[in-house]
C-alpha positions in Angstrom: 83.7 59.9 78.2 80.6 60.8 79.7 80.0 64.8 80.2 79.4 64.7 83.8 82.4 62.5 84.0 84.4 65.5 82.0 83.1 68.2 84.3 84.4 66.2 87.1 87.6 66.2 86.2 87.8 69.5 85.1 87.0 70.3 88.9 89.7 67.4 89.7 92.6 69.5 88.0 91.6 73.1 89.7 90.8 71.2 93.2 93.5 71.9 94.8 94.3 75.6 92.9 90.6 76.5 94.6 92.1 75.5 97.8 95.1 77.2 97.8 94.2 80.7 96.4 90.5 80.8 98.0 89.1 81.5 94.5 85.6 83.2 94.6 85.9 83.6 90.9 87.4 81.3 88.5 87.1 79.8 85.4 85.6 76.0 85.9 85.8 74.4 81.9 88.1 75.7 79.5 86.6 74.4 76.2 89.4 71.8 74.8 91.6 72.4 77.4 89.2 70.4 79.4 88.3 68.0 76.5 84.9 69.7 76.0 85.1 71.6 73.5 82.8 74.8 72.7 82.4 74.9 76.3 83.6 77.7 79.0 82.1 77.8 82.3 82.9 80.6 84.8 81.9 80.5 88.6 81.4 83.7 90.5 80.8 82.7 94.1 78.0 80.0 93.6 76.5 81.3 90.2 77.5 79.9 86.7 78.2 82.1 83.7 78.3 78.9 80.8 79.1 79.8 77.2 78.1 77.6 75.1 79.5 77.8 71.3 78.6 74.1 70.2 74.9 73.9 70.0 75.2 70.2 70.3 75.5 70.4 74.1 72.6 69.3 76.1 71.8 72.3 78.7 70.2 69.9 81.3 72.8 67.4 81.5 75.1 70.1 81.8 73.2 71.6 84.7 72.7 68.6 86.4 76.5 68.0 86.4 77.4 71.3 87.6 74.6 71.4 90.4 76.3 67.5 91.3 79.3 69.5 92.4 78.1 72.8 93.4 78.4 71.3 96.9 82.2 71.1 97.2 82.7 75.0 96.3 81.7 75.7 99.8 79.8 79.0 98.3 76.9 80.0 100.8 74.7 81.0 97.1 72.4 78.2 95.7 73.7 77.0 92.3 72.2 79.8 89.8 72.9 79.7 85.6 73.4 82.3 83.1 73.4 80.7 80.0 75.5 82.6 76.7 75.3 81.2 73.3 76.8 82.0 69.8 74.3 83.2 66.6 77.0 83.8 63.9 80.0 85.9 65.1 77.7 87.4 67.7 77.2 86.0 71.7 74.0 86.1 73.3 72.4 86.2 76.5 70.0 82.7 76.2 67.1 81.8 78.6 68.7 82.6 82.6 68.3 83.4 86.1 67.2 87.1 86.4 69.9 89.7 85.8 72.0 89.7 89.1 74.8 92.2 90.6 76.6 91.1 93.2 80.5 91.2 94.9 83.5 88.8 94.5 86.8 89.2 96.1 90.2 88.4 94.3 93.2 88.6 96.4 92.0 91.1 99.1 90.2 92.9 96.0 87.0 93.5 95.9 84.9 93.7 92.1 80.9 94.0 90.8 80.1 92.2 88.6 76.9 91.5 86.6 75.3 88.3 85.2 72.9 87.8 82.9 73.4 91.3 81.5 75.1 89.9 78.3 78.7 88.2 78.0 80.7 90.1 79.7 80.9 90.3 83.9 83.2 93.4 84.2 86.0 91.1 85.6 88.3 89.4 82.8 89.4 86.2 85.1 92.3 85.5 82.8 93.9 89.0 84.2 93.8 87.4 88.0 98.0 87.1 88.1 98.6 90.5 86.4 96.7 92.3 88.9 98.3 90.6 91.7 101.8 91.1 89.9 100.7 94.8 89.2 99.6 95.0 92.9 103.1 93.6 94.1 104.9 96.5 92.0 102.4 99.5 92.7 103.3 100.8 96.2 104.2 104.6 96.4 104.0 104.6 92.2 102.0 106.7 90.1 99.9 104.5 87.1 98.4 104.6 84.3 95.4 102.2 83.3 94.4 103.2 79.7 91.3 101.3 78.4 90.5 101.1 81.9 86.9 99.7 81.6 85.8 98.8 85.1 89.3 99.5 86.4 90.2 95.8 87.9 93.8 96.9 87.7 93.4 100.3 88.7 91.5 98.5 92.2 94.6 96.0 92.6 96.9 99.4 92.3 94.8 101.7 94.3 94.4 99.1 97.1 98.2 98.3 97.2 99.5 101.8 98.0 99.8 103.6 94.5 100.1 107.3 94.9 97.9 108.0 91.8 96.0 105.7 89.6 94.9 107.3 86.4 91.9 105.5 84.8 91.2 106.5 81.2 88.4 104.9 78.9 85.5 106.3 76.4 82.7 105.0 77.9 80.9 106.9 80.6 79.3 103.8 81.8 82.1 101.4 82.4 83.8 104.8 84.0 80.8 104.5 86.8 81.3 101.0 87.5 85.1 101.9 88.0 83.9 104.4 90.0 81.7 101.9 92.1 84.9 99.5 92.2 86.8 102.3 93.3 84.5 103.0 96.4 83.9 99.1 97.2 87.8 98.8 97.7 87.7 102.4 99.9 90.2 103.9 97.1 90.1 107.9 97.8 89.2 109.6 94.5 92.0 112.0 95.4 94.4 108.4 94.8 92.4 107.3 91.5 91.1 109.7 89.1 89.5 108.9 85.8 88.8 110.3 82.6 86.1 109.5 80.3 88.3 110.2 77.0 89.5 109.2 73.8 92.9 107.1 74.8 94.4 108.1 72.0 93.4 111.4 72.5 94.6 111.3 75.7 98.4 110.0 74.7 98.5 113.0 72.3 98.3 115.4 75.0 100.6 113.5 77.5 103.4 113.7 75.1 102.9 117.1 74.4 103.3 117.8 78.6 105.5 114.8 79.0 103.7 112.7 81.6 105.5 110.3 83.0 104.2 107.2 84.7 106.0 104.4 86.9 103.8 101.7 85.9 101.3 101.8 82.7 98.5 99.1 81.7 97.9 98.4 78.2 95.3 96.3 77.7 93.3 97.8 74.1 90.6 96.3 72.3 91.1 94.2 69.6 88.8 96.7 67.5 87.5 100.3 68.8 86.3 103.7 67.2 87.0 106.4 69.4 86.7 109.8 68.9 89.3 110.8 66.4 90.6 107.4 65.0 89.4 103.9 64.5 91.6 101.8 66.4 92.7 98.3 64.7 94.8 95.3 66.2 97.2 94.1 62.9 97.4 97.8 62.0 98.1 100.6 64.9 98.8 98.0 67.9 102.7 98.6 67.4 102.5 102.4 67.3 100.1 102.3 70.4 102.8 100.2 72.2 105.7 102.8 71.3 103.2 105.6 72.2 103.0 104.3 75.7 106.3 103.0 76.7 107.1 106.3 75.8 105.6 107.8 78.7 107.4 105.3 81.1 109.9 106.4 83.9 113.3 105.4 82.9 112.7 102.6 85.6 109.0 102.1 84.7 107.3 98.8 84.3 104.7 98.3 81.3 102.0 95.2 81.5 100.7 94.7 77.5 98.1 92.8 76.8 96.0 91.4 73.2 93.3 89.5 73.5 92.9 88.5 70.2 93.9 84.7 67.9 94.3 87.0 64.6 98.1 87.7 66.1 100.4 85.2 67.2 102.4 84.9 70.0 105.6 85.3 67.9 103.9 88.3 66.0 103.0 89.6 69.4 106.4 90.1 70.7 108.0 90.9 67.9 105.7 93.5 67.6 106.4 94.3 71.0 110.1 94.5 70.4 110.1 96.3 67.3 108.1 99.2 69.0 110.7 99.3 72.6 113.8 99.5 70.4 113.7 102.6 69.9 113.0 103.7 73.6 115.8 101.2 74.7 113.2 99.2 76.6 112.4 95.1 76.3 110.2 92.8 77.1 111.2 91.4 81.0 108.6 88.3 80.8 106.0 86.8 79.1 103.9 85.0 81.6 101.6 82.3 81.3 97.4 82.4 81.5 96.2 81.5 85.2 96.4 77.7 85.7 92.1 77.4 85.5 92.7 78.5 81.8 93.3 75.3 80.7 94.8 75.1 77.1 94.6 72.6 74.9 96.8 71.4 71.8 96.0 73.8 69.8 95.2 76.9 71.7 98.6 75.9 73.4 100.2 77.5 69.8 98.6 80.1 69.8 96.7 81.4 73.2 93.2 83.7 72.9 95.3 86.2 75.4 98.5 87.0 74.7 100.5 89.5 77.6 104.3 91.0 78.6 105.6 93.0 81.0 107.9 95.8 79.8 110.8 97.5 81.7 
C-alpha cells in the first residue's frame, strides 16, 4: 500500500476521535499500529513533530502526504515539520523549521510546548486520559505530582479545584516551564507549589513528618541519578511504589505510570501488587492508552506505557 494511502487512513481511524474531543494535540501515526512502521507523527495545532526510526523512509513523500491533509485539521497554522531521527540508541533533532514555542489546549488546559528543541515537547500525549481522569477526581484535594517535569498533571489538578498541588522534580528548568504552565492556566502559586528536589529525597522526609496526600502521581523515569541514589526501573520501581502509596489518605487515589518495554504488563502489576499489600491498597484499574495510540500486534503484548490507578 502506497504511503500516502497509509497516512490517509491513519487520519481515517482518528477522524472522528478529532471531532469529538476537539484535539489540538494528538498523535497522527503510531508506527505499526498504523502499518508504517518506524514511524510516529505528532500534530500540535498545525505543526508536525515526525520521528522517524526507519531510515528507509522517504522525507518528501512523507511531507507531501501530510501537507495533502493538513487541510482537514482546520488549524489556522500553515503546515510546519520538525523532523527527529534515531543514530544508535540516541534521537536527534534532523534538519527543521526553526525552533518554535507556542500554546495548545487539552481539555480546557492550557500547555507550552517547544518544537524543534530535541524530542521531547514537554507534553506526553499518551497521558491525555489520566489528566482528565486526574482532573475529574481533584476538586477540594490536596496532590502530589512527584517527577513533575513540566507539571501537565499538576495543570489538570490545579485548574479543576485542588486545594494544593505539590510539584516535585530535580531539574530547575523543567520546574520553570511548570512554573510558566502554572501561570498560562491562572493557577495561584499559593494552590501549586513546587520543589526543585531529589524525589527520593523528598519521600524520606515526608515519611519522617507523615504527609499525607489525597491524590499522588507517579510517573518516574525509566533511568535517573538524583542526588543521593541512582534510580533504576527492574531494581527500586517496587519500593518507590510502596514509598508513595504510603503517603496516601486512607481514601486516596494513586495514578502509576512506566514508560518503559524492558517490564511487562504482567511484571507491572504484579509489581504493583506486591508493593500495596502491605498497605492494604490495590490496583482499581488499568486503563488503556488514548485511542490515537494505535497498537499494533505486537506492541498490543506488551505496550511502550504501561499505567494503574491505585485506591
Amino acid at each position: 500500500m502506497p504511503l500516502a494511502t497509509r497516512i490517509q487512513a491513519a487520519w481515517d481511524h482518528r477522524r472522528d476521535y478529532f471531532a469529538a474531543e476537539g484535539w489540538e494535540a494528538f498523535r497522527l501515526i503510531h508506527g505499526s499500529g498504523d502499518g508504517i512502521p518506524g514511524l510516529a507523527v505528532d500534530v500540535y495545532a498545525g505543526r508536525y513533530l515526525v520521528s522517524i526510526e526507519d531510515p528507509t523512509l522517504p522525507q518528501g513523500p512523507l511531507r507531501e502526504a501530510l501537507e495533502r491533509i493538513h487541510p482537514e485539521f482546520g488549524f489556522s497554522e500553515p503546515a510546519k515539520f520538525f523532523w527527529i531521527g534515531k543514530e544508535g540508541l540516541q534521537k536527534s533533532t534532523l534538519a527543521s523549521n526553526p525552533a518554535e514555542r507556542f500554546e495548545v489546549r487539552e481539555n480546557g488546559f492550557r500547555f507550552e510546548v517547544r518544537l524543534g528543541e530535541g524530542p521531547h515537547t514537554g507534553l506526553f500525549l499518551d497521558q491525555r486520559d489520566n489528566r482528565r481522569r486526574l482532573s475529574a477526581l481533584a476538586s477540594g484535594r490536596r496532590c502530589l505530582n512527584l517527577f513533575a517535569y513540566t507539571g501537565a498533571f499538576s495543570v489538570a489538578a490545579g485548574t479543576a479545584g485542588a486545594t494544593e498541588v505539590l510539584s516535585v522534580d530535580l531539574s530547575k528548568s523543567t520546574l520553570r516551564w511548570l512554573e510558566k504552565n502554572l501561570a498560562l492556566n491562572q493557577i495561584p502559586a499559593s494552590r501549586a507549589p513546587f520543589l526543585a528536589k531529589d524525589v527520593f529525597q523528598y519521600l524520606k522526609g515526608a515519611r519522617r513528618s507523615r504527609t499525607r496526600f489525597d491524590l499522588i502521581i507517579l510517573d518516574p523515569p525509566t533511568f535517573s541519578r538524583g542526588q543521593t541514589k541512582v534510580f533504576s526501573t527492574e531494581r527500586d520501581f517496587g519500593t518507590l511504589v510502596q514509598d508513595c502509596a504510603g503517603l496516601l489518605q486512607a481514601t486516596g487515589r494513586m495514578l502509576v505510570s512506566l514508560n518503559t518495554r524492558k517490564i511487562s504488563p504482567s511484571d507491572f502489576r504484579n509489581t504493583v501488587k506486591s508493593a500495596l499489600q502491605p498497605l492494604g491498597k490495590k490496583i482499581l484499574e488499568t486503563p488503556s492508552l488514548p485511542p490515537d495510540f494505535r497498537l499494533g500486534e505486537e506492541e498490543k503484548k506488551n505496550p511502550p506505557v504501561k499505567f494503574c490507578w491505585v485506591v
